[in-house]
C-alpha positions in Angstrom: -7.6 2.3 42.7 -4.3 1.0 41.1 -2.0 3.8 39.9 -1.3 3.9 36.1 1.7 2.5 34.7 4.7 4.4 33.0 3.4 4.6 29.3 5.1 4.3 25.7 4.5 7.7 24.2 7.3 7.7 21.6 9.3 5.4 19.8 12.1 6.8 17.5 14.4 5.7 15.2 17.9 7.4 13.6 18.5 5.6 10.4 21.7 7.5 10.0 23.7 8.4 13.3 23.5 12.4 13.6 20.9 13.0 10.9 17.1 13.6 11.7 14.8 11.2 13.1 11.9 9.5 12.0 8.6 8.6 14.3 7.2 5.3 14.8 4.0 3.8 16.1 5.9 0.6 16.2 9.4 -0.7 16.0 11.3 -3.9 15.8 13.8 -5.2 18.1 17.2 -6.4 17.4 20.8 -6.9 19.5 21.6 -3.3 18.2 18.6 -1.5 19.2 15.6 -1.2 17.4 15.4 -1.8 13.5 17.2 0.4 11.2 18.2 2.9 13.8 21.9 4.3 13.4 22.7 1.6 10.8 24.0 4.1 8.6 26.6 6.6 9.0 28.3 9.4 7.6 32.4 9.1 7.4 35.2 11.9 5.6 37.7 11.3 3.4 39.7 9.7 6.3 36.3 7.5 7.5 36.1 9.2 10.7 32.8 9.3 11.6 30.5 12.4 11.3 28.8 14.2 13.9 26.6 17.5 15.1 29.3 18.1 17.7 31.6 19.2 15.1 29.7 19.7 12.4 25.9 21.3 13.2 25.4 21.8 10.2 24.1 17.7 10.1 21.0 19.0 12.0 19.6 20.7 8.3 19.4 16.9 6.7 15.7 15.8 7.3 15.0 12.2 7.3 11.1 11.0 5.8 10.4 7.7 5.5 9.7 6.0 2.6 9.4 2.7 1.1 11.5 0.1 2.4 13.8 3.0 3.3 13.9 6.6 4.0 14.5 10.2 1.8 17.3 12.3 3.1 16.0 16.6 2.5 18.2 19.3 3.2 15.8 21.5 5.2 17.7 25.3 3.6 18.5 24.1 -0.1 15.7 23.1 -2.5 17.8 22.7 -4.9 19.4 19.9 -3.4 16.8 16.9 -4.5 15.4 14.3 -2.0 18.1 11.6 -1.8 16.4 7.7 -1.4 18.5 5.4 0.6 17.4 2.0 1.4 17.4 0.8 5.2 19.7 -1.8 3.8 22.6 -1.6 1.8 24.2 -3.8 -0.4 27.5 -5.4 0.1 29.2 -4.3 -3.1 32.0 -2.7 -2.0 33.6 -2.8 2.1 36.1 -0.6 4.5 36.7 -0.3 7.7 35.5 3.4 9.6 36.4 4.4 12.7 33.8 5.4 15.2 34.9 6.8 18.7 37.7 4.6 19.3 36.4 1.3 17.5 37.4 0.4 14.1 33.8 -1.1 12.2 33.6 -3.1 9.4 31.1 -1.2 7.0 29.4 -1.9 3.8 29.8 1.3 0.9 26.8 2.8 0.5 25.8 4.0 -3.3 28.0 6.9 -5.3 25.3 8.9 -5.2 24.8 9.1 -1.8 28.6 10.2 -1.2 28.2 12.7 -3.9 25.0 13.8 -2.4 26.2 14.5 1.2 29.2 16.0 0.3 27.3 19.0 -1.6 24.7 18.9 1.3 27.7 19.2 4.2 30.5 21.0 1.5 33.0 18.3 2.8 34.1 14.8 1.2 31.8 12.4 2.6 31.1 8.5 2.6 27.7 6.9 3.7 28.6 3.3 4.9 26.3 0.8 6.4 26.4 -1.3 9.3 25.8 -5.3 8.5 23.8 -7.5 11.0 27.0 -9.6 10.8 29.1 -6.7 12.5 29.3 -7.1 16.0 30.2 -4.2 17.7 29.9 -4.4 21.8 28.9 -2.2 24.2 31.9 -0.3 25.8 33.5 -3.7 26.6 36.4 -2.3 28.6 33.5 -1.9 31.5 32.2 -5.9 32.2 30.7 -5.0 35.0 27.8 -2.6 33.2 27.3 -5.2 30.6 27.2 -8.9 29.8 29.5 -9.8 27.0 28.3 -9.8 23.5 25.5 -6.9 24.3 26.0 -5.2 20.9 25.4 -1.7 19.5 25.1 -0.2 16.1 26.7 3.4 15.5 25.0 4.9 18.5 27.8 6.2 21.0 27.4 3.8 23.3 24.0 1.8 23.9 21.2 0.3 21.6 18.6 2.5 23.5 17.9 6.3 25.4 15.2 6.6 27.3 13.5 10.1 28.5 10.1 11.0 29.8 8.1 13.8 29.1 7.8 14.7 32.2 11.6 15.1 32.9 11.8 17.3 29.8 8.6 19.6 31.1 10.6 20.2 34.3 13.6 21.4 32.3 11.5 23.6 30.2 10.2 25.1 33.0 13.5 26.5 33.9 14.5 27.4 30.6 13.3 31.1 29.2 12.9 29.0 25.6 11.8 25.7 25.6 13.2 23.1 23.7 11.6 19.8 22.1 12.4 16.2 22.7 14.2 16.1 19.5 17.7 17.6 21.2 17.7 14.3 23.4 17.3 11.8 20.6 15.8 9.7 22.4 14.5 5.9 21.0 11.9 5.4 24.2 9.6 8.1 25.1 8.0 7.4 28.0 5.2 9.3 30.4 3.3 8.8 33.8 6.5 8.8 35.5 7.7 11.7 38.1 10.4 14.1 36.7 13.4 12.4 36.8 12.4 9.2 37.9 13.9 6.7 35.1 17.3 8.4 36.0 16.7 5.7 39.2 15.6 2.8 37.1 17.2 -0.7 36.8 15.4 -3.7 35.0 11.8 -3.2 33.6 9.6 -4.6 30.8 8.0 -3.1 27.9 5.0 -5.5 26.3 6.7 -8.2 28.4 9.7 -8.2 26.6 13.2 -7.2 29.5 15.2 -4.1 29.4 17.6 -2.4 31.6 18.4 1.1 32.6 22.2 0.7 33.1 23.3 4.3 33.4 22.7 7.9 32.9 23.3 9.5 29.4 25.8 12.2 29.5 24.7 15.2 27.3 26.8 16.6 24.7 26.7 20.1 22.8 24.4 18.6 20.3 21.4 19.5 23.0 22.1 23.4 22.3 21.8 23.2 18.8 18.1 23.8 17.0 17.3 21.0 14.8 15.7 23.0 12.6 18.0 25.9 12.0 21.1 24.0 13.0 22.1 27.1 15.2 23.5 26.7 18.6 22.4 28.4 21.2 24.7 31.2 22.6 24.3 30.8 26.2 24.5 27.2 25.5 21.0 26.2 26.9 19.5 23.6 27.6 23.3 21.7 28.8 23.7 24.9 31.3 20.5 24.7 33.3 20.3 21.0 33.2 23.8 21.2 34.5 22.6 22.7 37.8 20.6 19.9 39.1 21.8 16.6 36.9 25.7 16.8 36.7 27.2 14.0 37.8 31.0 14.3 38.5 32.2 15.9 35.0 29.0 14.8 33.1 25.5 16.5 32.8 22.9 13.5 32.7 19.3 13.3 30.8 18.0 10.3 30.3 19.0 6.4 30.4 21.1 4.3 28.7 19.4 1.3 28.5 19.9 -2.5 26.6 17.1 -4.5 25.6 16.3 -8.0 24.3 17.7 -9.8 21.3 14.1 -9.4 19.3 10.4 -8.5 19.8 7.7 -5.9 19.3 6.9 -2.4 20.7 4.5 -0.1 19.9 3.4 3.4 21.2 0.6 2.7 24.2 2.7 -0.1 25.7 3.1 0.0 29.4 6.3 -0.3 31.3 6.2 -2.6 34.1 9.3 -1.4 36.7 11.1 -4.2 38.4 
């Protein structure tokens, strides 16, 4: 009897980079990743970009789809009303932000939006969009990971991050709480793997269409921080068991950076085909 292949069980998409996620039965793919995810970003007064690692207070901004876009929800304040951002914004007004140490060319996202965020986070704030004419690569001081031109949109690093369940269940049974998925962020969820087995993988095929693990994702403070509450945890869990049997030199690794194909189809149920 032929063993099962690796499964599709999740597919997730970011709209805007450090904000909540939204599930998908089925996603698009572009050169950035898949459609819509981490298009959209938050930036201060300075336009720095915004994340959980300084500011965990990101985590409480729900993201729900909607029409042709999404509705950002503070999670604590009713009071704040459902924001509705399209997936794409108009190119009324530009500026360059800086994200990590590249300087992106970004499109202004509405007036509303900044004035929203910045009661929701009690800081200045700008929402700015990422055009499909921006090409921003992936980390192209290391040619040897990456073809040139493999492109990214405000992710840290890569258009994709893959995890299994199965990797997350052996965490969790280490940990005296168990956490969700959700404090991976992953895009790919995939199961019928062994624990840990993807951290291993190099070329495979979802639905046909080519991807390729390239390297392990090092984990940041964002995984101890509930994305409900927006609370870290005090003894800094999950990072401080995974870092007893996935730390790599300085990093502690959970799942795969991975790059994908210019354009295609996925949906949850696909099988992975392993080169």
């Amino acid at each position: 009897m032929p063993t099962p292949l690796p499964t599709l069980t999740g597919l997730f998409i970011y709209p805007v980079k450090s904000l909540g996620g939204i599930s998908l039965p089925a996603a698009e793919l572009t050169p950035q990743g898949l459609r819509h995810d981490r298009r959209w970003l938050v930036v201060d007064a300075q336009n720095r970009f915004l994340t959980q690692r300084e500011h965990a207070e990101m985590a409480l901004l729900a993201v729900e789809a909607a029409h042709n876009g999404f509705l950002l929800r503070h999670r604590q304040r009713p009071e704040l009303l459902p924001l509705y951002v399209p997936f794409v914004a108009s190119p009324d007004k530009t500026l360059f932000v800086t994200i990590w140490d590249d300087m992106v060319f970004a499109w202004r996202g509405a007036p509303e939006a900044d004035e929203w965020l910045s009661l929701a986070l009690n800081r200045a704030c700008k929402l700015v969009y990422m055009s499909d004419m921006v090409r921003r690569e992936v980390e192209p001081d290391k040619p040897e990971l990456n073809p040139a031109g493999t492109l990214v949109s405000f992710a840290d690093g890569y258009p994709y991050l893959l995890a299994s369940e199965e990797s997350l269940a052996k965490l969790n049974a280490q940990l005296a709480e168990p956490v969700p998925m959700d404090r991976f962020r992953p895009n790919l969820v995939v199961s019928g793997v062994a624990a840990d087995a993807e951290m291993s993988w190099g070329n495979f095929q979802i639905a046909g269409h080519a991807f390729r693990a390239v390297r392990g994702c090092g984990r940041c403070v964002v995984t101890t921080i509930d994305q409900a509450t927006a609370q870290k945890n005090p003894s800094s869990e999950p990072l401080r068991t995974l870092a007893t049997y996935r730390k790599q030199g300085s990093k502690v690794l959970f799942g795969q950076n991975v790059t994908g194909p210019p354009s295609g189809l996925i949906q949850v149920g696909d099988t992975l085909e392993l080169a």
